[in-house]
N, C-alpha and C positions, 0 to 999 in steps of 0.2 A: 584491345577490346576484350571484355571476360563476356562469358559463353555465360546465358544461363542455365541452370540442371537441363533443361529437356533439349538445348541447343548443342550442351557438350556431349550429349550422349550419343544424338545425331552424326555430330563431328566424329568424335569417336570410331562409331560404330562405321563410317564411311571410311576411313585411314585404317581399318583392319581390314574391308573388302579389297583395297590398293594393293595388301599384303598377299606373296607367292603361298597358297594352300600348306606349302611346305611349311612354312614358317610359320601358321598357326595350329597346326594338329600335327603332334610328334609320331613318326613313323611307326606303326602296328609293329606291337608288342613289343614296345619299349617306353619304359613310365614317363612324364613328364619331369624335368627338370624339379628339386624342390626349390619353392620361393626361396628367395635369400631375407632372410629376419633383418628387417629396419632397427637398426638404434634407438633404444629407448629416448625420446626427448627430454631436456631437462623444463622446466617451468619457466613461463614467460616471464623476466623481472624485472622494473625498472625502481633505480630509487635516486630521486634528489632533492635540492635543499632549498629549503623559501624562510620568506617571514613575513611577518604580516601585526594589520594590527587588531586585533578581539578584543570585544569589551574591555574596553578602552588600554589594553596593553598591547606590547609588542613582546611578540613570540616565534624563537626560533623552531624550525620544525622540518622533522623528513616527510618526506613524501613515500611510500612504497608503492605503487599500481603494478599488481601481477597476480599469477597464478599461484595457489597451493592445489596440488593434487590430494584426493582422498584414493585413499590404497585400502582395498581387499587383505585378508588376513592373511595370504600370501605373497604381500607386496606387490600385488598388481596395481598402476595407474589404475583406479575405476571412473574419473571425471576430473577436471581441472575447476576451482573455485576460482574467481574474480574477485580481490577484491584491493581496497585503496585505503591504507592505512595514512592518517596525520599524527605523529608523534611527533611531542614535543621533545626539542633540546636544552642542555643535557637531560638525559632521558632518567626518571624517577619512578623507581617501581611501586612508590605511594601512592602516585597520583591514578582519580578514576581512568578508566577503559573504557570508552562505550560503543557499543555495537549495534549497527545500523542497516536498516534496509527494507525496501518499499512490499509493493502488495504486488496485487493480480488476480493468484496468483500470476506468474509472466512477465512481471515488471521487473526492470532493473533497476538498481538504488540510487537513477540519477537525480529522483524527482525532490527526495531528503540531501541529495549531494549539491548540485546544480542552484535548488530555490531556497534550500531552511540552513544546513549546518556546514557546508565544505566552505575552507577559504575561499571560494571564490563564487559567485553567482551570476546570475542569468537577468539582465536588466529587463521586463519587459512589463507591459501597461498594469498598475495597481487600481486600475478604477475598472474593473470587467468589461476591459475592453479586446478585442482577436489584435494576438503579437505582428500580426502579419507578416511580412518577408525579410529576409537578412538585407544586412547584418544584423545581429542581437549582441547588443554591450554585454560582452563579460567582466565586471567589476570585481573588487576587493570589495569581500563579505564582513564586514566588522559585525556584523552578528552571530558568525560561527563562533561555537561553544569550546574552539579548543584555548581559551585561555582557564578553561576550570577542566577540562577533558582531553584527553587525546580520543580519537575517533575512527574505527572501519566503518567503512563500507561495504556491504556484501554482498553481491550478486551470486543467488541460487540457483542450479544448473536449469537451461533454458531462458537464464537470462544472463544481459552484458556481455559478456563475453565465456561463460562461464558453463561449458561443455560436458558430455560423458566423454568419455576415451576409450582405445580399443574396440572391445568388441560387445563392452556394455551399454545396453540400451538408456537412452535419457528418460523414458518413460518407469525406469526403477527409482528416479527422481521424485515423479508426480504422482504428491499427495500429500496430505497434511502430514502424516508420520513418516512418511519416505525422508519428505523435504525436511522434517523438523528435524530428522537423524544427521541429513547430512548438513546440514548448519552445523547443529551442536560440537560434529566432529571438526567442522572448521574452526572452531573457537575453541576448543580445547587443544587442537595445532599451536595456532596464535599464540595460547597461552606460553605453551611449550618454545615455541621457535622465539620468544620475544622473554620470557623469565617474569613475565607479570600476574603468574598465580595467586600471590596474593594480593593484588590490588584490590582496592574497591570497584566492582563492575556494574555497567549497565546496560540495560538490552531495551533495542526500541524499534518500532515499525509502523508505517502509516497504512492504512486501510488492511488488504487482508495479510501485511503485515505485521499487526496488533493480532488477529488469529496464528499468525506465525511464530509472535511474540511470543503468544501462549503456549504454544505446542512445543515450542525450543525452550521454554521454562522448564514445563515437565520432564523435558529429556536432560536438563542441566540438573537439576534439583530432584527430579523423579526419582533418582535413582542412589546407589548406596556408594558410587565414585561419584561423589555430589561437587556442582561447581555452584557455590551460592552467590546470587546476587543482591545487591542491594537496592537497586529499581529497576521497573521494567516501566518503560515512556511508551503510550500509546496514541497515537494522533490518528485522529478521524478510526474511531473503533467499530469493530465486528468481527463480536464474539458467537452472539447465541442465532444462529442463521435460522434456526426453525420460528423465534417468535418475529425475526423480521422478514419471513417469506411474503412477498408478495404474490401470493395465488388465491383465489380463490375458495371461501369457505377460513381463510386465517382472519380471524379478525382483529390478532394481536398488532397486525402489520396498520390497521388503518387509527389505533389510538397512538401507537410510535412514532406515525409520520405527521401525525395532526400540529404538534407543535414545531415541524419544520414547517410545514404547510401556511400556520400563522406565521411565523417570522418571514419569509417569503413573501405574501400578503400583503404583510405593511411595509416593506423595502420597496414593492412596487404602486405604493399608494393604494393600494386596495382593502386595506384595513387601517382602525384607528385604532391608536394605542398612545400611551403617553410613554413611553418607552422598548426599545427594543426586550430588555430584562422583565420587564414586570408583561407585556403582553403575553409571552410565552411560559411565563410560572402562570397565569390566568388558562393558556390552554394545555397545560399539562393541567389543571387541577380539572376543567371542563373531560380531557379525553378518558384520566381513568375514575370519574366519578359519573357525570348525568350521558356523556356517550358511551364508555364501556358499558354500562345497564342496558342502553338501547337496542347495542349491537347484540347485547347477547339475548336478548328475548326473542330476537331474531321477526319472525312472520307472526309474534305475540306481540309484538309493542301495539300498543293503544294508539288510536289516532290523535289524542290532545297532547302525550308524550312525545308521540312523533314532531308533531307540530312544533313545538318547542327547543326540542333538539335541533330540525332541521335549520330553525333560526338562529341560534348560536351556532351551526357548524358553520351557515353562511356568512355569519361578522365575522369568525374566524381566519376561513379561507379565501374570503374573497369571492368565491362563487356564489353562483344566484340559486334561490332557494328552489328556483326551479329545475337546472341541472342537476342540483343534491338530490332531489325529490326520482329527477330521471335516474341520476344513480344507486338510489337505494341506500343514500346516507352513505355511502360505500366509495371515495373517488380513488383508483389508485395513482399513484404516482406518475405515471405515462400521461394518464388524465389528466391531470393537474398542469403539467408542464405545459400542454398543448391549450387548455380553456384559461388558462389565468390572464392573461393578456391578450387572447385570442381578439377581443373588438378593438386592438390596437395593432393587428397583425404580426404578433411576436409570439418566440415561444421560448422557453424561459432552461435555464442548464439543468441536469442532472448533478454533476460534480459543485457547482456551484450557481444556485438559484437567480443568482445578483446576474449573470450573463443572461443576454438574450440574442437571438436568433431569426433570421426568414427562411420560412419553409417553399418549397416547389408552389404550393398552395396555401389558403385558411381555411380549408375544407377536413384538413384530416383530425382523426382522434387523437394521435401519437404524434410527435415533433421528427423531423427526419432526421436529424444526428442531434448531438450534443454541443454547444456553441460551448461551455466551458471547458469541452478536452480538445475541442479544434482551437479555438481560442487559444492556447499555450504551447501545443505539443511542438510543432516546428523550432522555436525558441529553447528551450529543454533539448531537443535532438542535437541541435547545432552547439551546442555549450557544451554537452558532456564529450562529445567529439573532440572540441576544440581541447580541453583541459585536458584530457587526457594523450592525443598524439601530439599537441606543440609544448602544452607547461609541464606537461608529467613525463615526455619523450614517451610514451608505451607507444611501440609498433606492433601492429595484428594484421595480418588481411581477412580476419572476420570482421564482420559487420554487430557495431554495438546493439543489442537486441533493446530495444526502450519498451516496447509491450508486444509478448508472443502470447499468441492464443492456445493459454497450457489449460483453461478451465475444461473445454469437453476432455481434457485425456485425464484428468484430475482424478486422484481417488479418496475421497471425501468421508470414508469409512475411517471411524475412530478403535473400531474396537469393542470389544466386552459384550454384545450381544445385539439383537436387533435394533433398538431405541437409538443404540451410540449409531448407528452405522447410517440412521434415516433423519434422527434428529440431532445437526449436528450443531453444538455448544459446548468449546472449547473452556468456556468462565470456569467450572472445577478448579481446571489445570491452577489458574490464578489463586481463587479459593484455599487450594489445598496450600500452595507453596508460603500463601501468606501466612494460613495457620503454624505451619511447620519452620517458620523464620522468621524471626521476631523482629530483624533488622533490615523487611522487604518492606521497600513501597512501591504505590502504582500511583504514576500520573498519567492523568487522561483529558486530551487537550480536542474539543471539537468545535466546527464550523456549524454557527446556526442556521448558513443554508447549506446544508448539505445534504441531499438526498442518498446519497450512493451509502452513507453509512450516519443513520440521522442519529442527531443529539442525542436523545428522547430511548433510544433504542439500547446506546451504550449506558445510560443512566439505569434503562431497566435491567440490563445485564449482569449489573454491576453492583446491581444493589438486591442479590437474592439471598437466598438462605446460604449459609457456609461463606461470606465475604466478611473478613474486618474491614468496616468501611472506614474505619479510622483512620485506616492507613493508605486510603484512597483520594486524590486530590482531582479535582474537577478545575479547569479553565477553559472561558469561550471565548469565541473570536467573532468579530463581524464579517467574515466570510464564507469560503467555504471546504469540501475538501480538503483542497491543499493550500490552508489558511495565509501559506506564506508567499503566494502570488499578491498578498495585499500587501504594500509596504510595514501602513501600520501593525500587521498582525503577525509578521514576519520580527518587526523586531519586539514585540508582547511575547510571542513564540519564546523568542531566543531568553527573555529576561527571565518567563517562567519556567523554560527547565534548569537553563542556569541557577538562579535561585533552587531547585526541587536535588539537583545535585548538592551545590552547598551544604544542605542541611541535613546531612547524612550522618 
């Protein structure tokens, strides 16, 4: 039986009261014994050999799953990285490299390993349906990308398995520049420990690893020991966190969410459209032209204006003109989820809108959890588990972290003065590295129900002053979040970054 913390301590603390006085407090005025120094551990490593078949080839390939330590400038352990390299056999230092891993912060990389790019996935419902209880099929992935790529995965310390050490605290971890330091140093390891300096590489992250994306560009390319890359793959983005806050007084956040809000809408019969693509180029052109004006006139809009507006936000979203009216033209996100389908007794995902949900009651404002992250997460647990202690042999008696709560310890501060450190928008980072590399692209692959990081929001990000858009590729998907819960968008996924690598 394992003890948990506050049981072993108990224990503990009970089998030293057992102990003769003598034998815990050494005899006055004589020092205690010194500790005896533990043996430096080496890193946890496993590696073995599979094949499989990728777009539409067969490809021999290692496996690595283990730790690299990052070392202090006097060779201290300071934390152990996780992570799971796929390299192909025989091994060619032409071929791309690309580097992988989730959001959260707190997340570990099994959600891109497990659903989108590792050999092997996680079978579970592609019509937004809850995975329910095991087993969950783990298949042979013929959509992982390693017949054009070899692939890590990387879990950032506080997640997967992937720890401080000694007697440094994990919270010199958490932050965007902390965390973007210590990536970087693990992929310039990589580089090192494997001779693939010069390959063509690529870095990529789904939700606030698309912000991690960015910050690990700067520190690769920021700097004048520069590692350049050649694409940086972003799925489900978020970049610019100040124009998509949801508070109060923003009112950037209610024209960004407006054209996730129609697509959502008409998936659930609540709006007309003559297609999914053209409804929502209709409500982006409605949110920053006759709604942006309204919102910003604020307690000045005219009542015929009003009147007008409220009736296109209502074909829009699907709400009645008369809760718009109650909410001041203003619905947030929370709102929405709980009133969209409310007189059908459902309430609709966060992660992906197409899910729906019953609440305790139909009375409340807000939906009680999320039916698209209960909906999957059991399925995901159990797979990355399995893949790693039975197919990959990695033995741990840590517990793989799938999502830790690293946000409240988070240090969110960029830098350079007040603005950076309140208003935080990592897009620059992108901006600059595309101006300064002529052979960098960005693709950007989003779910058009996705609330957690809507369309509409990475499009405005994306498309500010200082971006080569030229060198910016957009793909959507009929799902959400994590698009690749849907079979068909799962393999759209796979064809479009495959293709976006190719053409390098």
């Amino acid at each position: 039986m394992k003890l948990g913390l506050s049981s072993f301590a108990l224990a503990l603390a009970a089998s030293n009261l057992s102990l003769p006085i003598a034998a815990q407090t050494p005899p006055a005025g004589k020092p205690a014994e010194k500790e005896i120094a533990q043996p430096a551990r080496e890193p946890n490593v496993s590696v073995t050999r599979h094949s499989g078949i990728f777009g539409g080839q067969r490809v021999s390939y290692t496996a690595t799953a283990g730790e690299t330590f990052l070392q202090a400038e006097d060779g201290t352990p300071r934390a152990a990285i996780f992570s799971i390299s796929y390299v192909k056999e025989p091994r060619d230092p032409s071929r791309p490299i690309t580097f992988l891993f989730n959001g959260g912060p707190g997340s570990g990389s099994l959600w891109l390993h497990m659903g989108a790019f590792g050999p092997k996935r996680v079978a579970i419902p592609s019509d937004a349906r809850d995975d329910g209880a095991p087993p969950f099929p783990l298949l042979d992935n013929s959509d992982s990308l390693l017949d054009v790529t070899d692939i890590v995965f990387i879990d950032p310390v506080g997640t997967g398995f992937s720890h401080a050490l000694g007697k440094t605290e994990a919270k010199e971890f958490y932050g965007v520049t902390k965390d973007a330091e210590s990536v970087a140093q693990f992929i310039r390891l990589w580089l090192n420990n494997n001779g693939r300096w010069n390959s063509p590489k690529y870095l990529g992250g789904e939700s606030y690893g698309t912000t991690r994306s960015a910050a690990v560009l700067n520190q690769l390319e920021g700097t004048y020991n520069d590692v350049a890359l050649n694409g940086v793959i972003l799925i489900s983005t978020v970049l610019d966190f100040g124009a998509g806050a949801d508070t109060p007084g923003n009112e950037m956040t209610h024209i960004l969410n407006l054209p996730s809000m129609a697509a959502t809408a008409l998936y659930h019969g609540k709006a007309q459209g003559s297609s999914i693509g053209a409804f929502v180029e209709e409500a982006r052109r409605f949110a920053t032209g006759a709604y942006a004006a309204a919102l910003l006139k604020g307690s000045r809009l005219g009542a015929e204006e009003r009147a007008a507006v409220r009736r296109e936000l209502a074909r829009f979203t699907g709400l009645s003109e008369a809760y718009l009216e109650q909410a001041d033209l203003r619905v947030a996100p929370a709102r929405f989820y709980k009133e969209l389908l409310r007189d059908r007794g459902l309430t609709i995902g966060r992660l992906d809108s197409r899910y729906t949900g019953r609440d305790y009651d139909n009375a409340g404002e807000t939906p009680d959890n999320d039916p698209s992250f209960y909906g999957i997460d059991a399925g995901y647990t159990a797979a990355i588990n399995t893949q790693l202690r039975d197919n990959l042999k990695f033995k741990s008696d840590r517990s793989y972290v799938t999502i830790g709560s690293l946000g409240s310890q988070w240090d969110w501060r960029l830098g350079g003065g007040r603005d950076n450190d309140v208003y935080v928008n990592v897009t620059p980072y992108i901006g600059r590295a595309l101006r300064e590399n002529s052979g960098l692209r960005v693709f950007v692959g989003q779910g058009y129900y996705d609330f957690a990081t809507p369309f509409f929001a990475a499009e405005y990000a994306l498309t500010r002053t200082g971006i080569p858009t030229e060198r910016v590729e957009y793909q959507y998907y009929g799902s959400g979040h994590m698009m690749y819960v849907r079979d068909e968008d799962r393999a759209k996924l796979s064809r479009d970054i495959r293709n976006f690598i190719r053409r390098r």
